[in-house]
PDBQT receptor file of N, H, CA, C and O in Angstrom, charges set to zero:
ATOM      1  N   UNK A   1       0.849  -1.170   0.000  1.00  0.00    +0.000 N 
ATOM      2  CA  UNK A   1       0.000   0.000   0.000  1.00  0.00    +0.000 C 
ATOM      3  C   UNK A   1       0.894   1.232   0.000  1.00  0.00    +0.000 C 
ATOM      4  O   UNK A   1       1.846   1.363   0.769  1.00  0.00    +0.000 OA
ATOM      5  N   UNK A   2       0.496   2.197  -0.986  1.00  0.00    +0.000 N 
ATOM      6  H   UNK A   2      -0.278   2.091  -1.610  1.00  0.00    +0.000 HD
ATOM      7  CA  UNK A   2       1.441   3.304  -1.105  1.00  0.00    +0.000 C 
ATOM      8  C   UNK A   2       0.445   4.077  -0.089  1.00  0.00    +0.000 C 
ATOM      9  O   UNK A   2      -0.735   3.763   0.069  1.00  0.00    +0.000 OA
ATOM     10  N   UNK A   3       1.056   5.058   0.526  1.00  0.00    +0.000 N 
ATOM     11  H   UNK A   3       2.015   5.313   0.397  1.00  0.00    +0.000 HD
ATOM     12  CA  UNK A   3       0.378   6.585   1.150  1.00  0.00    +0.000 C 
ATOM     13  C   UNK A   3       1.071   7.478   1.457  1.00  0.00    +0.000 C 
ATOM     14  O   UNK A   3       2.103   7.347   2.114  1.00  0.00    +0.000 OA
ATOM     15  N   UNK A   4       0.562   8.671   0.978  1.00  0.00    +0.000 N 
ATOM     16  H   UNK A   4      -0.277   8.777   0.444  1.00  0.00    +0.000 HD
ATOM     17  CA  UNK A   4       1.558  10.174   1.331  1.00  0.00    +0.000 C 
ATOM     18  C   UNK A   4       1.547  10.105   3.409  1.00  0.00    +0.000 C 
ATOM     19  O   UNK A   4       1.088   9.474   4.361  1.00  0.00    +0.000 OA
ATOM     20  N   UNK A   5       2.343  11.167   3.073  1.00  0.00    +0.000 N 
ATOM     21  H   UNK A   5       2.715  11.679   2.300  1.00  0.00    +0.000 HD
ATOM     22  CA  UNK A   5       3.029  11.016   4.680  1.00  0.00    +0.000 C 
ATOM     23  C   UNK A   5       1.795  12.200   5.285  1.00  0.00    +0.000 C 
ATOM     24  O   UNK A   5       1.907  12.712   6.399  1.00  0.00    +0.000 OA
ATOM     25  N   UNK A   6       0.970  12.420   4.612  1.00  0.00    +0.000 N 
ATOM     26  H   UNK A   6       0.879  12.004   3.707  1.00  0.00    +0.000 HD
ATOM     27  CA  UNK A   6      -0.014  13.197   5.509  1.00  0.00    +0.000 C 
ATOM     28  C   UNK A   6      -1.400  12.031   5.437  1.00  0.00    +0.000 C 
ATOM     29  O   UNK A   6      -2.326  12.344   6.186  1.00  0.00    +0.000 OA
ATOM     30  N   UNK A   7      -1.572  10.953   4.744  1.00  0.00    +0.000 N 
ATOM     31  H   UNK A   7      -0.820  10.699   4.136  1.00  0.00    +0.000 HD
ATOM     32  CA  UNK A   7      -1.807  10.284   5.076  1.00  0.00    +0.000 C 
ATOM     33  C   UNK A   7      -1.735   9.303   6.179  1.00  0.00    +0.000 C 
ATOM     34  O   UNK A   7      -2.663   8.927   6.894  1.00  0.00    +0.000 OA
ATOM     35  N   UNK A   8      -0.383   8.912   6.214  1.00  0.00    +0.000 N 
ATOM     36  H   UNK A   8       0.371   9.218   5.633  1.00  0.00    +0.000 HD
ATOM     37  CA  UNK A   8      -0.307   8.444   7.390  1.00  0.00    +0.000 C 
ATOM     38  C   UNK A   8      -0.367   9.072   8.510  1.00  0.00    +0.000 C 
ATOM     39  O   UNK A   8      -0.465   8.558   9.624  1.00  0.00    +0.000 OA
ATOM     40  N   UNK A   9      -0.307  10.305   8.225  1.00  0.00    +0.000 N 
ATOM     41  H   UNK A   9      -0.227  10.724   7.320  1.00  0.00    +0.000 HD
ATOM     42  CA  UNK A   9      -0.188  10.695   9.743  1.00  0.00    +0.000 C 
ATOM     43  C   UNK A   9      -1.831  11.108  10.157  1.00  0.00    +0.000 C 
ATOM     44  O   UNK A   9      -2.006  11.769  11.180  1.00  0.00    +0.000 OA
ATOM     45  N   UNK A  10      -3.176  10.630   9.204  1.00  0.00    +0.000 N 
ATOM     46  H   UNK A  10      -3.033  10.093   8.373  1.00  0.00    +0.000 HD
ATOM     47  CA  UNK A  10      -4.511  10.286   9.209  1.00  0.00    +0.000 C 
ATOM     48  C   UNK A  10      -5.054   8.896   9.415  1.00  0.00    +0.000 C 
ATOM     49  O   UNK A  10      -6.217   8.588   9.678  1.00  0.00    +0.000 OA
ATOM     50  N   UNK A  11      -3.998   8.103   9.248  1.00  0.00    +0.000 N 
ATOM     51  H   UNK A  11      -3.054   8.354   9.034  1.00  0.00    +0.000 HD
ATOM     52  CA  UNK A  11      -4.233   6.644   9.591  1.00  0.00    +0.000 C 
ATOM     53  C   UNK A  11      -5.235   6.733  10.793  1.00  0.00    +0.000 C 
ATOM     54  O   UNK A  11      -5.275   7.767  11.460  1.00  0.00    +0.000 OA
ATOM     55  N   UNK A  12      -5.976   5.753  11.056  1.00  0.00    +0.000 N 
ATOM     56  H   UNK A  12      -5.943   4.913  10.514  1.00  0.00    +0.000 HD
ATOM     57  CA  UNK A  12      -6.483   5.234  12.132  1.00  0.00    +0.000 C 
ATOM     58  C   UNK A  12      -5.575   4.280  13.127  1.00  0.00    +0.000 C 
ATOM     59  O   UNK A  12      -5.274   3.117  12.861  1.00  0.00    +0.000 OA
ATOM     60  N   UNK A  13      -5.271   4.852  14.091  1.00  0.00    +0.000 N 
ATOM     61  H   UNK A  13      -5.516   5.797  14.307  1.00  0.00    +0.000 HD
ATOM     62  CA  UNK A  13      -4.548   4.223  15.087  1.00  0.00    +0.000 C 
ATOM     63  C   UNK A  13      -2.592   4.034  14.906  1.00  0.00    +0.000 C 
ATOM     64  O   UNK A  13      -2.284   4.075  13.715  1.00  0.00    +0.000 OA
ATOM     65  N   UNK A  14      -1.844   3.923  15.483  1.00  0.00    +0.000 N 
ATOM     66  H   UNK A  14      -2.094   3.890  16.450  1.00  0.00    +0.000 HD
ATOM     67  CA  UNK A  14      -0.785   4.399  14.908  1.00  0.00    +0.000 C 
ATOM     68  C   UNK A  14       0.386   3.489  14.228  1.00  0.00    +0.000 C 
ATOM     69  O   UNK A  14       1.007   2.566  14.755  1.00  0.00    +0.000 OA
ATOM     70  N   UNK A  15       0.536   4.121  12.630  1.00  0.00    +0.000 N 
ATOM     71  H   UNK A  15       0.031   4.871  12.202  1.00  0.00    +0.000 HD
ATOM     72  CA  UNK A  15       1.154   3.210  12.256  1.00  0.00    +0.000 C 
ATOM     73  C   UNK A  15       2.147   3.011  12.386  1.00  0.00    +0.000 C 
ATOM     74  O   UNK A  15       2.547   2.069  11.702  1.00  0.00    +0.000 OA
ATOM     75  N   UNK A  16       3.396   3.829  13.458  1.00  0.00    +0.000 N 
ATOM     76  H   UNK A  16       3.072   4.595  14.013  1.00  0.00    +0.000 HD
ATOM     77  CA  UNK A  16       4.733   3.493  13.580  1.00  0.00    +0.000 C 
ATOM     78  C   UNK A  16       4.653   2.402  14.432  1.00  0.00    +0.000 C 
ATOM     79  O   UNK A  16       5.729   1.951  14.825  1.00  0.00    +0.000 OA
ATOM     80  N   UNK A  17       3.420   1.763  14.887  1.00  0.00    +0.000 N 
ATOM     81  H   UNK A  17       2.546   2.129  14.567  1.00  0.00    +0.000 HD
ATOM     82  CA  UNK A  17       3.810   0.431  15.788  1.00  0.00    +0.000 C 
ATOM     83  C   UNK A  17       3.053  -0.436  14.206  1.00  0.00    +0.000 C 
ATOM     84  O   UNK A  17       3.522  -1.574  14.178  1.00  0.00    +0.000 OA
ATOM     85  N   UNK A  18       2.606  -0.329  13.642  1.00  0.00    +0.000 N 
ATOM     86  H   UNK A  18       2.225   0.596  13.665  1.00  0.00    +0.000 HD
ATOM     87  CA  UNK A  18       2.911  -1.077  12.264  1.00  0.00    +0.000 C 
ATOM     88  C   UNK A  18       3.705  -1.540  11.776  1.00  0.00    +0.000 C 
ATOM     89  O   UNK A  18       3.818  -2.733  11.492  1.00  0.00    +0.000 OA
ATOM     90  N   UNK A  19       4.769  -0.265  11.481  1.00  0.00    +0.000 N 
ATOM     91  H   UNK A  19       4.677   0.704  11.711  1.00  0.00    +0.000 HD
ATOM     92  CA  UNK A  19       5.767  -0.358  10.667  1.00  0.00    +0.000 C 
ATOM     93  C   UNK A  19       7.103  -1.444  11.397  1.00  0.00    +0.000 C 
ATOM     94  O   UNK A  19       7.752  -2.335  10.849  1.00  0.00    +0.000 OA
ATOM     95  N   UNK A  20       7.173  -0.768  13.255  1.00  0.00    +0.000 N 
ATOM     96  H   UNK A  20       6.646  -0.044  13.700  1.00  0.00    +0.000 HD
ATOM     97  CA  UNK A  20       7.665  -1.797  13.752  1.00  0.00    +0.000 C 
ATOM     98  C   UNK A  20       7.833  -3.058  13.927  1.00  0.00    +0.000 C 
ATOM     99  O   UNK A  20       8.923  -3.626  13.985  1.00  0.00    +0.000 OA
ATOM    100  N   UNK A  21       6.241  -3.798  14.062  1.00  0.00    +0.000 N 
ATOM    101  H   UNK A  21       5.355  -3.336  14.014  1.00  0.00    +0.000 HD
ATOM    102  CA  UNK A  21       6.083  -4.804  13.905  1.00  0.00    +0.000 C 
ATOM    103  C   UNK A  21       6.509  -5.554  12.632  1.00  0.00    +0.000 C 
ATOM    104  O   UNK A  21       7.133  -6.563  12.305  1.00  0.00    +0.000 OA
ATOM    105  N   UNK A  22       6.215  -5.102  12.395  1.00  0.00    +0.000 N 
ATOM    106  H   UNK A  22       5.708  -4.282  12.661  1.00  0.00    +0.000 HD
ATOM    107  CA  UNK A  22       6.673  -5.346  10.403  1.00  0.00    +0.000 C 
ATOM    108  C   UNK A  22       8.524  -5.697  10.256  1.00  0.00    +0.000 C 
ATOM    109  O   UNK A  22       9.169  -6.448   9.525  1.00  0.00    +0.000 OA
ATOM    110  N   UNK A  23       8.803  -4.976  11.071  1.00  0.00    +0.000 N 
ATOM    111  H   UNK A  23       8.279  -4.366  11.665  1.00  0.00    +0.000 HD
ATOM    112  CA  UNK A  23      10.606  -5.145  10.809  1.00  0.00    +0.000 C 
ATOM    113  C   UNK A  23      11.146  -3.853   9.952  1.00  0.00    +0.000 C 
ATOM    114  O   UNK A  23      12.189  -3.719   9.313  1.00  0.00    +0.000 OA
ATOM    115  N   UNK A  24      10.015  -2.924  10.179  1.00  0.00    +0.000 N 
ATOM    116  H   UNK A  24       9.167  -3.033  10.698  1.00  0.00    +0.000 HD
ATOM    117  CA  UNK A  24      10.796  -1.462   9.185  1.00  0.00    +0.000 C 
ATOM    118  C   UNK A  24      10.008  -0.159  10.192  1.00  0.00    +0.000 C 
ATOM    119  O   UNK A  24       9.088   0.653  10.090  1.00  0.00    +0.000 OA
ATOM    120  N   UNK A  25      10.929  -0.541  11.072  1.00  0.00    +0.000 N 
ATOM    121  H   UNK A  25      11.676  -1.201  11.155  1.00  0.00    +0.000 HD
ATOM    122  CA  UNK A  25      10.850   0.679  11.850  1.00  0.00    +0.000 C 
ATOM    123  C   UNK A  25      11.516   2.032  11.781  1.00  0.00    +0.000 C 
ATOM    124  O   UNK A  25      11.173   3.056  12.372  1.00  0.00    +0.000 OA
ATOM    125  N   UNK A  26      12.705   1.823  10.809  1.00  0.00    +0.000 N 
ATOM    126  H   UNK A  26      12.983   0.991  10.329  1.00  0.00    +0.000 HD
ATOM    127  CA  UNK A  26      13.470   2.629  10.631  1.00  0.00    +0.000 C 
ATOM    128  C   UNK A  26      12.730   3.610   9.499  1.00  0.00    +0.000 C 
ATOM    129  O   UNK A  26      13.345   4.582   9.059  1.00  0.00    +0.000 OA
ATOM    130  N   UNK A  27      11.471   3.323   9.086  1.00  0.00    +0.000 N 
ATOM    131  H   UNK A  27      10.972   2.533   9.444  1.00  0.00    +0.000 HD
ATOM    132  CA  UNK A  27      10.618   3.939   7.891  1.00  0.00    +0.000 C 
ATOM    133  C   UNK A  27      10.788   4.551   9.147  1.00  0.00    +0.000 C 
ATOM    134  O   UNK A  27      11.914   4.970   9.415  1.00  0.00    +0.000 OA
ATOM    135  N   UNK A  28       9.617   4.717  10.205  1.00  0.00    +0.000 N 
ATOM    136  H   UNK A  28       8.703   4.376   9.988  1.00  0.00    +0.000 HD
ATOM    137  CA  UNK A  28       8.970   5.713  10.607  1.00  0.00    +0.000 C 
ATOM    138  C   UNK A  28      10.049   6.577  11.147  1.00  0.00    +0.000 C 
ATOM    139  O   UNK A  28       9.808   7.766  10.938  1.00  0.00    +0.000 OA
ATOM    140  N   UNK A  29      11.413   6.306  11.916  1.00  0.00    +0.000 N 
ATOM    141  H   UNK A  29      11.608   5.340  12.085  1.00  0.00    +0.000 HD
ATOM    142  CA  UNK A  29      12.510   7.122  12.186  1.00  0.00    +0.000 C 
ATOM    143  C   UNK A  29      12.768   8.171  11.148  1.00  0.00    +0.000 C 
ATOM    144  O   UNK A  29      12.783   9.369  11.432  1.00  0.00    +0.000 OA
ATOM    145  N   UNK A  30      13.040   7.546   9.531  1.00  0.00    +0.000 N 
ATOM    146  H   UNK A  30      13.028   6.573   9.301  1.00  0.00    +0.000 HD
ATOM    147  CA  UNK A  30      13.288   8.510   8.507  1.00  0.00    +0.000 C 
ATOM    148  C   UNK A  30      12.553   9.297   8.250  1.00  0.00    +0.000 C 
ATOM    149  O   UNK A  30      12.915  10.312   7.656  1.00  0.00    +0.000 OA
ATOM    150  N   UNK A  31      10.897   9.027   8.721  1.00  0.00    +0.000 N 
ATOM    151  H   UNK A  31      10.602   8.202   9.204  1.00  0.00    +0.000 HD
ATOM    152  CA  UNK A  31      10.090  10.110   8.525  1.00  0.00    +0.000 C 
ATOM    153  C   UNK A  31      10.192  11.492   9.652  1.00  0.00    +0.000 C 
ATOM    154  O   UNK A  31      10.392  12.692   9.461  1.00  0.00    +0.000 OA
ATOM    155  N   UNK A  32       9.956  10.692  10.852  1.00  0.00    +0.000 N 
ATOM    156  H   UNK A  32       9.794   9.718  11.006  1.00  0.00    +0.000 HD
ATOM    157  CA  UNK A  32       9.511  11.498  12.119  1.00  0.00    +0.000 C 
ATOM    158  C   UNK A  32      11.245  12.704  11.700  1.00  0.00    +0.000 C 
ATOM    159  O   UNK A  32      11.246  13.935  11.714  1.00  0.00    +0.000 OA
ATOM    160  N   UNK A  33      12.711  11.605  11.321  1.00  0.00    +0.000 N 
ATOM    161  H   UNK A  33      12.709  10.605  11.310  1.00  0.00    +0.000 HD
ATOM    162  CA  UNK A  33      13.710  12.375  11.613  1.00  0.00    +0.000 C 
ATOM    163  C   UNK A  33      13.923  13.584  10.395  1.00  0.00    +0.000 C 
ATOM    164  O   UNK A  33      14.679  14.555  10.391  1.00  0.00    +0.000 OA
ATOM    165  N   UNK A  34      13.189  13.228   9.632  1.00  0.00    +0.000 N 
ATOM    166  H   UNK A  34      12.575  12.439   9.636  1.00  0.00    +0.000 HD
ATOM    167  CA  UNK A  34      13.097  14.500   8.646  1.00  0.00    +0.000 C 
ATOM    168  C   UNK A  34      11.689  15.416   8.653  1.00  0.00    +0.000 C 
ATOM    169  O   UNK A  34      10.948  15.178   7.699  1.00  0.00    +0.000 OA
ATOM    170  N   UNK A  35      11.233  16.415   9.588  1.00  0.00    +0.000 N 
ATOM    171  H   UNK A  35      11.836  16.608  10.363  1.00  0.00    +0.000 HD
ATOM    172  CA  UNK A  35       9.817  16.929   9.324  1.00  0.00    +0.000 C 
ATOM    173  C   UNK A  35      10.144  17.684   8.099  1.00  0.00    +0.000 C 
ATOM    174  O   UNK A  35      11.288  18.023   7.796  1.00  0.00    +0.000 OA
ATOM    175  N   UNK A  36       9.268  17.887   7.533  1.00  0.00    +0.000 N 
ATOM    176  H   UNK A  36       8.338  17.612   7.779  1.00  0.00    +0.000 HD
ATOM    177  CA  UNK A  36       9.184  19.335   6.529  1.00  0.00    +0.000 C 
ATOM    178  C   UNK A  36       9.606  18.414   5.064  1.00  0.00    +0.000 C 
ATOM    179  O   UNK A  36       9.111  18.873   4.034  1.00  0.00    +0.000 OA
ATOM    180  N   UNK A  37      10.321  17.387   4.937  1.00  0.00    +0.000 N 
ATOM    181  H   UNK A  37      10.724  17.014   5.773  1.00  0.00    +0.000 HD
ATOM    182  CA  UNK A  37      11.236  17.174   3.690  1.00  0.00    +0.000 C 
ATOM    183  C   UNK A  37      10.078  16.811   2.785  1.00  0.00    +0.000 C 
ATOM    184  O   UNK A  37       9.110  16.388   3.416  1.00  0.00    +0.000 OA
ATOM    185  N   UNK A  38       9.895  16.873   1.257  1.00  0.00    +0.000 N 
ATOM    186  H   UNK A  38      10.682  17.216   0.744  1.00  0.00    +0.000 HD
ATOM    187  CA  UNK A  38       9.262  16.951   0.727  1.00  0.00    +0.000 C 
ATOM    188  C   UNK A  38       9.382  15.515   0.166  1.00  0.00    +0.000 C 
ATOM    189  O   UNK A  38      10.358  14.848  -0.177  1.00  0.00    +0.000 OA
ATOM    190  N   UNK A  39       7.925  15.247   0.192  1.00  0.00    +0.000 N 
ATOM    191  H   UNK A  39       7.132  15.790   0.470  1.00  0.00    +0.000 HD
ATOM    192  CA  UNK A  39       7.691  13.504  -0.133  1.00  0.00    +0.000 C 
ATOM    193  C   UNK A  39       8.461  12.556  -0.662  1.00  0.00    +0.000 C 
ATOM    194  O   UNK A  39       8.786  11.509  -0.102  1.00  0.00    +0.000 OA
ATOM    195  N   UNK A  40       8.890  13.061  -2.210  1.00  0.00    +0.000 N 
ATOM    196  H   UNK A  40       8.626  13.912  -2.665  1.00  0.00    +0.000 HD
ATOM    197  CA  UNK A  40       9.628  12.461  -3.333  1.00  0.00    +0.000 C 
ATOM    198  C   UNK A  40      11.217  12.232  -2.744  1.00  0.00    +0.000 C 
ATOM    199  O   UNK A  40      11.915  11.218  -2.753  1.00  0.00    +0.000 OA
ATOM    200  N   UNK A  41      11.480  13.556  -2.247  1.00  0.00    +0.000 N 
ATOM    201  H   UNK A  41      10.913  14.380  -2.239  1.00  0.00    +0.000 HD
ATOM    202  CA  UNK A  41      12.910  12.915  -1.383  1.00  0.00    +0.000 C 
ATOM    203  C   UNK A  41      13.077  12.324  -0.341  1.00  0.00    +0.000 C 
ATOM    204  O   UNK A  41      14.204  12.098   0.100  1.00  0.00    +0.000 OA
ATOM    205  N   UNK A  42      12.005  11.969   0.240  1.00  0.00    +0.000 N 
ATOM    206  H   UNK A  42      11.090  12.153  -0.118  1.00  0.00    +0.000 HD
ATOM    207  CA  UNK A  42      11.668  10.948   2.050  1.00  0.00    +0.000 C 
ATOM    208  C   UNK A  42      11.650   9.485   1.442  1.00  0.00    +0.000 C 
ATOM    209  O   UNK A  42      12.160   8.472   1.921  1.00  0.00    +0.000 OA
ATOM    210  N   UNK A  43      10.717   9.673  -0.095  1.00  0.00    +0.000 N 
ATOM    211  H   UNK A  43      10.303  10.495  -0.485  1.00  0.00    +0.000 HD
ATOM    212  CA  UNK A  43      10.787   8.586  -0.934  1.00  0.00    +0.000 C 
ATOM    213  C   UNK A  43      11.915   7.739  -1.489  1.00  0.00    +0.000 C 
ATOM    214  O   UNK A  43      12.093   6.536  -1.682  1.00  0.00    +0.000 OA
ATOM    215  N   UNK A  44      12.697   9.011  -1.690  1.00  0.00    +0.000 N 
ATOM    216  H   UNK A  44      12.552   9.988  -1.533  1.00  0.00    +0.000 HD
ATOM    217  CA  UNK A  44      13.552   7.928  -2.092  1.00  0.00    +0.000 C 
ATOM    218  C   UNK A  44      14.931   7.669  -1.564  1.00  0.00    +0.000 C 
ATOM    219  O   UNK A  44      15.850   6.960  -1.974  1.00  0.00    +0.000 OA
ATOM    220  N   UNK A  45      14.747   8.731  -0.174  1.00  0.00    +0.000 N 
ATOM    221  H   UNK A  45      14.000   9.306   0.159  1.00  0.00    +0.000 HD
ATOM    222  CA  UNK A  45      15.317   7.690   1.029  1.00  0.00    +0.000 C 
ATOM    223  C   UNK A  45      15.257   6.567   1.793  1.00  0.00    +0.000 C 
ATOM    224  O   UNK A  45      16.088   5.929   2.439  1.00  0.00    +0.000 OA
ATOM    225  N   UNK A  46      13.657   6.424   1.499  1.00  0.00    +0.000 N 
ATOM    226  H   UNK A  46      12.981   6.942   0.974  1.00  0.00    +0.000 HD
ATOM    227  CA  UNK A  46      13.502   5.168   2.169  1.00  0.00    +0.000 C 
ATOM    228  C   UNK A  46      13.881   3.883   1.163  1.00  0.00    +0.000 C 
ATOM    229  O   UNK A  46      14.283   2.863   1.723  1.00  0.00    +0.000 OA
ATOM    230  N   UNK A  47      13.779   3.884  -0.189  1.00  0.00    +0.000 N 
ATOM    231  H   UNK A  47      13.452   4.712  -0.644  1.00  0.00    +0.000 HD
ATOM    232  CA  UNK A  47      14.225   3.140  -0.929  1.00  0.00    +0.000 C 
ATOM    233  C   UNK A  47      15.517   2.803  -1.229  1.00  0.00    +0.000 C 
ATOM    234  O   UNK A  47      15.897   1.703  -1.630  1.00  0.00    +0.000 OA
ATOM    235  N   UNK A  48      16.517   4.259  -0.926  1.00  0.00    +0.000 N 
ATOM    236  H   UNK A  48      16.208   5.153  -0.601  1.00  0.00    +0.000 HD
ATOM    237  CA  UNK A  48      17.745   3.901  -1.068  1.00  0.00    +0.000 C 
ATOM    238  C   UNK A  48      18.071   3.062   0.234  1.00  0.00    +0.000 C 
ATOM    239  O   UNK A  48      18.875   2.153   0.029  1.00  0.00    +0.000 OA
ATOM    240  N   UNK A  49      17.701   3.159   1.269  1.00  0.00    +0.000 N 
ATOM    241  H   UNK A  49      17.048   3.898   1.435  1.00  0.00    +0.000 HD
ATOM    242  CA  UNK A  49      17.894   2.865   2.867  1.00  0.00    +0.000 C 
ATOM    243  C   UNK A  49      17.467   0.878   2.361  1.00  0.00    +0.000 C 
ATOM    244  O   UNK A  49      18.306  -0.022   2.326  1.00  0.00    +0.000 OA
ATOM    245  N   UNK A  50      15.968   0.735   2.049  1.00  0.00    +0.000 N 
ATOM    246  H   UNK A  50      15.286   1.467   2.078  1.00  0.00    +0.000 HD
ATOM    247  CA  UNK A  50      15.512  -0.695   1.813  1.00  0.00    +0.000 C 
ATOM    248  C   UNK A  50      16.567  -1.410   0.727  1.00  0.00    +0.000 C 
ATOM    249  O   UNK A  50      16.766  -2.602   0.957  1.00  0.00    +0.000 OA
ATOM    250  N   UNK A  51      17.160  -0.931  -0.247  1.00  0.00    +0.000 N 
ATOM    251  H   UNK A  51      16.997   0.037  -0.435  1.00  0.00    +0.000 HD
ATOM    252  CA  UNK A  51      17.897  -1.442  -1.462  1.00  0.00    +0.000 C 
ATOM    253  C   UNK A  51      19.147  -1.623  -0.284  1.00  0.00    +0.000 C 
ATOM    254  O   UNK A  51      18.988  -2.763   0.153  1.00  0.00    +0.000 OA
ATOM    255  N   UNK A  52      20.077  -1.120   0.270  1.00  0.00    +0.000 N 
ATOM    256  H   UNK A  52      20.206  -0.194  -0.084  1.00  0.00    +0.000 HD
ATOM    257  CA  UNK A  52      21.387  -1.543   1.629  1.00  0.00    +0.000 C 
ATOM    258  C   UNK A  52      20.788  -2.248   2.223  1.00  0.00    +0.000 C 
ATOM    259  O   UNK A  52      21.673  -2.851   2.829  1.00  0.00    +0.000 OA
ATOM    260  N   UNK A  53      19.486  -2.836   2.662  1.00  0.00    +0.000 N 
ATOM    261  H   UNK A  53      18.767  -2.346   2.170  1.00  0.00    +0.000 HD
ATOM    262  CA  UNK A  53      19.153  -3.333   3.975  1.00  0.00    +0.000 C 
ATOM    263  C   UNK A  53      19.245  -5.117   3.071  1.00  0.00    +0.000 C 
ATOM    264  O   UNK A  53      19.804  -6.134   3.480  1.00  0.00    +0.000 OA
ATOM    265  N   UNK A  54      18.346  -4.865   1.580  1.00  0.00    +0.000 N 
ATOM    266  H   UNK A  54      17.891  -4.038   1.247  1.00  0.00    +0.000 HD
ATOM    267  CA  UNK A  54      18.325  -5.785   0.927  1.00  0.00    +0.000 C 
ATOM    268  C   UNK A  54      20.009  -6.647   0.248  1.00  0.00    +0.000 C 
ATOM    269  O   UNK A  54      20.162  -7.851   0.041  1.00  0.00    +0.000 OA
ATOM    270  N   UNK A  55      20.805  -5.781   0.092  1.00  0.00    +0.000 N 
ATOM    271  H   UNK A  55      20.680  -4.803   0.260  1.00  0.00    +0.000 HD
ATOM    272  CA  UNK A  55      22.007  -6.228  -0.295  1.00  0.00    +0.000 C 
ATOM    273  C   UNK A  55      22.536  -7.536   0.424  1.00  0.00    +0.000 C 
ATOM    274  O   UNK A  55      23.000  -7.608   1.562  1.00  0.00    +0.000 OA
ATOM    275  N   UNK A  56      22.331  -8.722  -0.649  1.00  0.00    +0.000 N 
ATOM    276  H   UNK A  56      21.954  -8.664  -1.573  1.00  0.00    +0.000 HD
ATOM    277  CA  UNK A  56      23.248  -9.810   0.436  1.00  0.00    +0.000 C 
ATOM    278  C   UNK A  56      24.871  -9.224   0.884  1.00  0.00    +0.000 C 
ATOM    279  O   UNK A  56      25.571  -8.426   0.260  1.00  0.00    +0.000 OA
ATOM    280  N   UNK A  57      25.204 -10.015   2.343  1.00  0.00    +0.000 N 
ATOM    281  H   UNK A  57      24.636 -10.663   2.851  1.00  0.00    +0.000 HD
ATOM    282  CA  UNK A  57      26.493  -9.706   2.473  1.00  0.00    +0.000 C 
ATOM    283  C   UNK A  57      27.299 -10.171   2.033  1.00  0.00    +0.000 C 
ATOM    284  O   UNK A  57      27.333 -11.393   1.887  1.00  0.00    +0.000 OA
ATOM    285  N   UNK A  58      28.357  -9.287   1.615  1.00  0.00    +0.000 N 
ATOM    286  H   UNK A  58      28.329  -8.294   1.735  1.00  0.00    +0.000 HD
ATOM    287  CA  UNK A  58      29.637 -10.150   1.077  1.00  0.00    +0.000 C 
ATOM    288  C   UNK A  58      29.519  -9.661  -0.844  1.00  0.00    +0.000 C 
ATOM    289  O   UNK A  58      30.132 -10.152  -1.791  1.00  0.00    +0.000 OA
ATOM    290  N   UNK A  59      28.718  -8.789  -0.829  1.00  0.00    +0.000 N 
ATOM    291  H   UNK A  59      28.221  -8.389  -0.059  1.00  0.00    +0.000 HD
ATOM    292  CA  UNK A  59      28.644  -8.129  -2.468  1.00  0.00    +0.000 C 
ATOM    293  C   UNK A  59      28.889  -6.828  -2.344  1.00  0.00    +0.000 C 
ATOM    294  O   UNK A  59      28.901  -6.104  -3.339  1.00  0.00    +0.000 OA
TER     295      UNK A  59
């Protein structure tokens, strides 16, 4: 599920214990630790951040 970050922050009930549970807690850190940053670049921090997390080790 895609959603803008003013979305989430309309969610029903809170999704940084979502995201935790999930094993990507560090989404909601990159959000909460950047206020103001504009979507497309939160975006594609979090993707550059998931693409390192995904890298097997040893490549």
């Amino acid at each position: 599920m895609w959603l803008a970050v003013s979305a989430l922050e309309a969610w029903p009930g809170e999704w940084r214990q979502h995201v935790q549970k999930s094993g990507c807690g560090w989404v909601a850190e990159a959000v909460d630790g950047h206020p103001g940053l504009d979507q497309a670049t939160l975006v594609a921090m979090i993707l550059e951040r998931h693409a390192e997390i995904a890298k097997p080790a040893g490549r």
